[in-house]
Structures are given as structure tokens and as C-alpha cells.
C-alpha positions in Angstrom: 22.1 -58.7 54.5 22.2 -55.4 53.0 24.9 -52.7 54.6 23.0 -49.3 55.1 26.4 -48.0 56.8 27.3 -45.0 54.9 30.1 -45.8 51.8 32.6 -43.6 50.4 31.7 -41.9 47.7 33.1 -42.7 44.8 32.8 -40.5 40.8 30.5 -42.5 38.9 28.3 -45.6 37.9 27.8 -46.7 34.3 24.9 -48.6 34.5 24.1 -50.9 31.5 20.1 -51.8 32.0 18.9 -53.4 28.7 17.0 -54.4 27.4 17.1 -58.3 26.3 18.2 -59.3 23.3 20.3 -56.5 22.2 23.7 -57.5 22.6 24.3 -57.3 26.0 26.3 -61.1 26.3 28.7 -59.1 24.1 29.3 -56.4 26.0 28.9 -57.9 29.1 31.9 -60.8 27.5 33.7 -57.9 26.4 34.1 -55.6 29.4 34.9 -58.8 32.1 37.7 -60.0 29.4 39.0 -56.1 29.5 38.4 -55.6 33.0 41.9 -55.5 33.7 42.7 -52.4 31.1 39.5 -51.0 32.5 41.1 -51.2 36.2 44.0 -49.4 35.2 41.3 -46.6 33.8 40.1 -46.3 37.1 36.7 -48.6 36.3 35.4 -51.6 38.0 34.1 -53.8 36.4 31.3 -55.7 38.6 31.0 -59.4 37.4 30.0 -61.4 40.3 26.3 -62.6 40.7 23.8 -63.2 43.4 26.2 -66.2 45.1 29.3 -63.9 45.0 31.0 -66.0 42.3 32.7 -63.9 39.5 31.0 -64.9 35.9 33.6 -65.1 32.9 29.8 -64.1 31.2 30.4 -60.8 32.8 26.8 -60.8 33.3 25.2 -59.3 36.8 21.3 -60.5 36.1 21.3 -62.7 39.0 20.8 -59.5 41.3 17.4 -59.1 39.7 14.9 -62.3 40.7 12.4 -62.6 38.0 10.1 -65.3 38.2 8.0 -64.3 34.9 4.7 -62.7 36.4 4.5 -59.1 35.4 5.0 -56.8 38.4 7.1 -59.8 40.1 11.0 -58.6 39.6 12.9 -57.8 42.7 16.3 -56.0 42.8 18.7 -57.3 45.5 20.8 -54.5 46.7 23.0 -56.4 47.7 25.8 -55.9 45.2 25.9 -52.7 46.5 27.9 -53.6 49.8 30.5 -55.5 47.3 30.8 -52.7 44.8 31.6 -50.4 48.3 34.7 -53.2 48.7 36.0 -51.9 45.9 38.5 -49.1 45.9 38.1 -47.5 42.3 36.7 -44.6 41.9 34.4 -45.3 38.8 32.1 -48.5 38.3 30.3 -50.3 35.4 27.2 -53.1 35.7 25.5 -54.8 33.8 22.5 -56.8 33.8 20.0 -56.8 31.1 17.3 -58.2 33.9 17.1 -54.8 35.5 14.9 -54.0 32.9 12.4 -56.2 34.0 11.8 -53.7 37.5 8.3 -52.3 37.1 8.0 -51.0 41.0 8.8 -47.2 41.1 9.1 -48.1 45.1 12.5 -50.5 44.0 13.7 -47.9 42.0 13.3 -45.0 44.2 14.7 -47.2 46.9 18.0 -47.8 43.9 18.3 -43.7 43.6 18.6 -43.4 47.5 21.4 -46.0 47.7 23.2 -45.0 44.7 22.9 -40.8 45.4 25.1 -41.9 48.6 27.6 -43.6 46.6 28.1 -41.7 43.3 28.4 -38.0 42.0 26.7 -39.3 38.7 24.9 -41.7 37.6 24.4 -43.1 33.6 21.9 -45.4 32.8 22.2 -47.0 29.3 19.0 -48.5 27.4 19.9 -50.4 24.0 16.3 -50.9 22.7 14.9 -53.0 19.8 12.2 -52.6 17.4 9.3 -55.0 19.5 8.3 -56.9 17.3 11.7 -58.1 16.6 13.2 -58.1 20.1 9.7 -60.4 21.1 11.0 -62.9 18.7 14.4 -63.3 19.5 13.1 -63.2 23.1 10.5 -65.9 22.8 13.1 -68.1 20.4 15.3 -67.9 24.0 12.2 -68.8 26.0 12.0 -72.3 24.2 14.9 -72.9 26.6 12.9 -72.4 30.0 13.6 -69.0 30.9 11.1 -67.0 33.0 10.6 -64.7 29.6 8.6 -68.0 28.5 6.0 -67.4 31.5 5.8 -63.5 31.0 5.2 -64.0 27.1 2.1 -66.5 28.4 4.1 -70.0 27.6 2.8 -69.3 24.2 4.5 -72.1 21.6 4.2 -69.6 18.7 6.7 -67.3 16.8 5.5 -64.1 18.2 2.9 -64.4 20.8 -0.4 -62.8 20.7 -0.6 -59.5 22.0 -1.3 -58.9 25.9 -2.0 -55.8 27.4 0.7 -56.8 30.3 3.6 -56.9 27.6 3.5 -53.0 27.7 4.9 -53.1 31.0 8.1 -54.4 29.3 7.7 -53.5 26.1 6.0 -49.8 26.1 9.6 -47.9 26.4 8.1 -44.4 26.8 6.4 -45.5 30.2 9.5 -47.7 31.2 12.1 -45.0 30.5 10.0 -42.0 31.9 9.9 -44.1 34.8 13.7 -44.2 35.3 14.3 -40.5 33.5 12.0 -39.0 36.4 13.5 -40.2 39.3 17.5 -40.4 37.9 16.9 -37.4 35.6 16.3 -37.4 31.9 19.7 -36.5 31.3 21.2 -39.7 32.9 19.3 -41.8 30.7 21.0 -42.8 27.6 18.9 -44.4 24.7 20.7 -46.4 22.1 19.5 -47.7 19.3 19.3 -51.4 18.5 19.7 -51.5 14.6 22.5 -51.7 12.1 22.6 -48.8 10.6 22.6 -47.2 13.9 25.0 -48.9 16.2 28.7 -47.4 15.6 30.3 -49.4 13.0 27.7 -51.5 12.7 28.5 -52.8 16.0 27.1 -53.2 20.0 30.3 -53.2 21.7 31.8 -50.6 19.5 28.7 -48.3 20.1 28.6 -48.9 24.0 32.4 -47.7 24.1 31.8 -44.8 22.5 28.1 -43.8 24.0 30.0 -44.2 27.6 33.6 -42.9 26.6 35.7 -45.6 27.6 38.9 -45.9 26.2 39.6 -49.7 24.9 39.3 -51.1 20.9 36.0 -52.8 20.5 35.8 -56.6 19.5 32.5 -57.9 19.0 32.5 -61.4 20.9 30.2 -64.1 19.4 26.9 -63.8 21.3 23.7 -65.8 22.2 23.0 -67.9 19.0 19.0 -68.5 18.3 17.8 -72.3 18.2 16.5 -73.4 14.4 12.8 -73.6 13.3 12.0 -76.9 15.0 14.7 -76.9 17.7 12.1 -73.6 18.9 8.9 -75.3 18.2 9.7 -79.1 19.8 11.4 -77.1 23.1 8.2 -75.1 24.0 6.1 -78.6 23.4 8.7 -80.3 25.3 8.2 -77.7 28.4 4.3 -77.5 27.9 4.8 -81.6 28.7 7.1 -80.8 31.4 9.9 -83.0 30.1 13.0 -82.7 32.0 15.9 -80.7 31.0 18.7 -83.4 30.9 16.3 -85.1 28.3 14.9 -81.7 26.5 18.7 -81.3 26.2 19.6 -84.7 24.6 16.3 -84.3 21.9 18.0 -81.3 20.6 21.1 -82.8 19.8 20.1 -84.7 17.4 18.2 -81.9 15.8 20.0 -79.9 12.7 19.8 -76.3 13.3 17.1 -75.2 10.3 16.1 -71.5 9.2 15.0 -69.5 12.1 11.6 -69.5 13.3 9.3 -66.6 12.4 6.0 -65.3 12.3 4.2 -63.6 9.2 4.9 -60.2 8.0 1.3 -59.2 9.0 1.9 -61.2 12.5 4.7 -58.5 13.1 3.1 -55.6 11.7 0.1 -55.9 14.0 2.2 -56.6 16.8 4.6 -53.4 16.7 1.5 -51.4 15.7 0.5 -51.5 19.5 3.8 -49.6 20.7 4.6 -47.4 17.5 3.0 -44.7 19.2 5.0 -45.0 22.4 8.0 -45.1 20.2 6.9 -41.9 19.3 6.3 -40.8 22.5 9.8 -42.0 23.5 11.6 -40.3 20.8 9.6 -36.9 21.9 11.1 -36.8 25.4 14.5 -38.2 25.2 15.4 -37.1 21.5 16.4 -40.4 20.4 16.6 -40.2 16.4 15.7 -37.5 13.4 12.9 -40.3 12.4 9.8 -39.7 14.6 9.1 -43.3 15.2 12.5 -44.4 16.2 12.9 -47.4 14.2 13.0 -49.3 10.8 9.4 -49.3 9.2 10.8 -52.1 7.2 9.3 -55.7 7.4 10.6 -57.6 4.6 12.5 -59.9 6.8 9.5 -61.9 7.5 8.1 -64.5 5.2 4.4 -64.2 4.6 3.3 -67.1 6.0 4.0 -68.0 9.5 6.5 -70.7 10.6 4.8 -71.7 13.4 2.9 -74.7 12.0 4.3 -77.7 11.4 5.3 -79.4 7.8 6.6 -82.9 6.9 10.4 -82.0 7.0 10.2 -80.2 10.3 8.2 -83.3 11.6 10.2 -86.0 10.3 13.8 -84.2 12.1 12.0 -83.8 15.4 11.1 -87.7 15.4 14.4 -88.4 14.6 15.9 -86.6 17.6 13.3 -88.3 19.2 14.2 -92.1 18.3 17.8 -91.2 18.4 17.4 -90.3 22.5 15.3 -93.5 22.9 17.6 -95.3 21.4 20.9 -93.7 23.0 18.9 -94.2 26.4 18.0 -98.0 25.8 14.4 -96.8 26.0 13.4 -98.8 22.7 15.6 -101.4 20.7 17.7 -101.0 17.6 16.2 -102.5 14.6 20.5 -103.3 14.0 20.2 -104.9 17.0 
């Protein structure tokens, strides 16, 4: 149960928020491997999730329960009471997940508890062009992860466009949200690209954006699943084929080019939130170009890669007869 007794107060929270699929493993890795220099700094690192285990992941999303359905995320306070344990003056978390919270109720209730605990408060944003973060994020959701149910368990590239992906992906209401109750000034907004991130590099960038004082090493992060590794995952959780044996398929699957959608799939897409971007970059002066990010879109082939051809059908059979085979399901023709 959450402790409403009254803490000490300590200096200040760094508060990493977000969003997916912007390096956050990597700075999450990063900061619990460094956690003891950043003790002797005066910072604690948090790393424990919901089940008071500490995470060698360094990641703190567990606090947030997010079943998929927009609106549904809850925020457990409950790391509060352990961060109070804690006798350092300064504290850092980090869980991507928080960005999920779409309840101005949770989040006022979040700026009551932490106003008793901390003089100051800085909330950090890394945010992606959305188009490209939807992507990566649906190429993760192949995997069973509640952004598969939020995206509308669509087996695609780049889902269609729903009007309740802007209350994850529209990033001038999200962070005017958080920049009216905490303050515009404790929000920072960094900039997912590049050319952008301090020497070309998310772990590099968060250490300066926050001023903490340890060399930057960018640890190896979430790697995305091939072309047909994403495409025979969603069909294998649309069949509701269990994870053990989803698992097994994919081994016997060589990693291919990455799945993607068309370059006119995209542009449509991000042409829903350019004009929040805009909006974004007007409030929290966020970059000298007006719509924040990259206009570019020759990353993406011009046909889709969400159909099917021979090659990517004849590997996922393959992986296919290999677990029958491995689980005495069929017989080998060596046999």
C-alpha cells in the first residue's frame, strides 16, 4: 500500500518519460551499469520494478500497468515509498511506459506526491518523427506487447490511422498536459534524430540534456525482428499460438530486411500530426525548423512490405516444418 506519511525532502527528480522506441533500453542499461559512479554524485538510480526486484534492464515500466486500451494506463505510486528509503539527495527514473498516462487526474495526483518530495522536478521527452516511431513500435508488437492491442492488432507495417493514436501520438496535447501542471520549464523535449542527438548518440545526449557527469557509451539496444519474422508473429498471435511455440518458429527464421510500409503509407500517416509538431515546437521551442523533424522519406521503399512473396513464404514454412519436426509433430523424410 501506498505511504502518504510525509517524506523528507530531498533536491531533485530526473524523470526520464519517453517515449517508446527512442533509446530508452540504452539509457536505462547505461545508468543501472553506472549507478554506482552516479551514487557517489549524490543520484539514485531507481531500477527496481513493480515486484521490488532490481532489473540489470534498468528499466522502471512495470510501475505503469498498460493493458493496450487507450485511456487504460495506471501509475502505481508505489515506487514512491521505496525511492523515500533512499537516503540520496537527488534521484533518476526511468520508464518509457509513463508515457502511455492519458488521465490528467493520475498526473495531478503524481505532482502532489512529488511537490512533497523534491525542490525540482525535470521531466525528459525523447520524441520521434510518428511515422517512424509507429513502425519500430508495431515491429516490437509482433512480440505480444500491449502496443499490439493499442495499434488495433493490425498485421501491417504501419497501421491505418485511428483517431485514438493521437492520444499517444499527438505530442503537443500530451506534453501540454504534463508542461501545465509540472510547468513548461520542467519539461525537456529532445529530439529523436541523428543529426540531433549529441554525437550522434542517446545516451550521450541524455547526459548532457540532464548534466550528469559520467562518459557516455551507447549499449546495444532492442534489435527489430526481419521482414517475415514481423509478419508470421502477428499471424501467429491473431491464431493465438502459444509463446513457447511462437518462440521456437522464429528460430528457424533468418533475420531478412526490415519490414516497411510505402513511402506514401508514411507520408499520409505523419501528415495527421505535422501540425501538432508544429504546435509542439511553438510552445516548448523545440528546434529552428518549424515542424520539428526530418521532411525526408526516402528510407522507405515504394511499395509496401507487408504482402507476402515467394521467398518470404518459403522461410516461414521452413521454420514451420523445422518446429514440427524438432517437436515430433510430423516425421522426417530421413527418417
Amino acid at each position: 500500500m501506498f505511504n502518504f506519511l510525509r517524506p523528507q525532502k530531498k533536491d531533485k527528480l530526473i524523470l526520464h518519460a519517453g517515449m517508446h522506441k527512442t533509446g530508452s533500453s540504452s539509457i536505462q542499461r547505461f545508468l543501472h551499469r553506472n549507478r554506482t559512479r552516479l551514487e557517489r554524485q549524490g543520484y539514485y538510480f531507481f531500477s527496481y520494478n513493480s515486484k521490488l526486484r532490481q532489473v540489470s534492464s534498468g528499466n522502471a515500466s512495470t510501475w505503469v500497468k498498460f493493458p493496450g486500451i487507450p485511456g487504460s494506463a495506471r501509475l502505481d505510486l508505489g515506487f514512491l515509498t521505496e525511492i523515500d528509503k533512499n537516503e540520496l539527495s537527488n534521484v533518476i527514473f526511468s520508464a518509457e511506459t509513463l508515457a502511455w498516462i492519458s488521465d490528467v487526474r493520475q498526473l495531478k495526483t503524481l505532482r502532489k506526491e512529488l511537490r512533497r518530495r523534491f525542490n525540482k522536478v525535470e521531466i525528459y521527452f525523447y520524441i520521434r518523427r510518428q511515422d517512424l516511431l509507429v513502425v519500430s513500435h508495431n515491429q516490437e508488437a509482433s512480440k505480444g506487447r500491449p502496443s499490439r492491442v493499442f495499434y488495433g492488432n493490425q498485421s501491417v507495417a504501419l497501421p491505418k490511422y485511428m483517431a485514438e493514436f493521437d492520444e499517444y501520438l499527438d505530442y503537443h496535447s500530451k506534453l501540454s498536459m504534463w508542461g501545465d501542471l509540472f510547468g513548461d520549464e520542467s519539461i525537456k523535449v529532445r529530439i529523436f534524430e541523428e543529426k540531433k542527438l549529441v554525437d550522434g548518440n542517446v545516451v550521450a545526449d541524455f547526459l548532457y540534456a540532464s548534466g550528469l557527469d559520467l562518459t557516455p557509451r551507447l549499449l546495444q539496444s532492442n534489435q527489430s525482428l526481419g521482414r517475415e519474422k514481423v509478419l508470421l508473429s502477428h499471424y501467429m498471435l491473431d491464431a493465438g499460438v502459444p509463446v513457447e511455440v511462437r518462440k521456437k518458429v522464429l528460430e528457424f527464421i533468418e533475420d531478412s530486411e526490415r519490414l516497411k510500409p510505402s513511402k506514401q503509407e508514411a507520408q499520409e500517416f505523419y501528415a495527421h500530426y505535422r501540425s501538432s509538431n508544429i504546435a509542439l515546437n511553438n510552445r516548448f521551442n523545440v528546434s529552428e525548423k518549424e515542424s520539428i523533424f526530418s521532411d525526408n522519406f526516402d528510407s522507405y521503399p515504394e511499395v509496401s512490405g507487408d504482402l507476402w512473396d515467394a521467398n518470404s513464404v518459403g522461410r516461414a514454412v521452413y521454420g514451420l516444418i523445422n518446429v514440427l519436426l524438432d517437436q515430433d509433430i510430423i516425421d522426417s523424410p530421413l527418417a
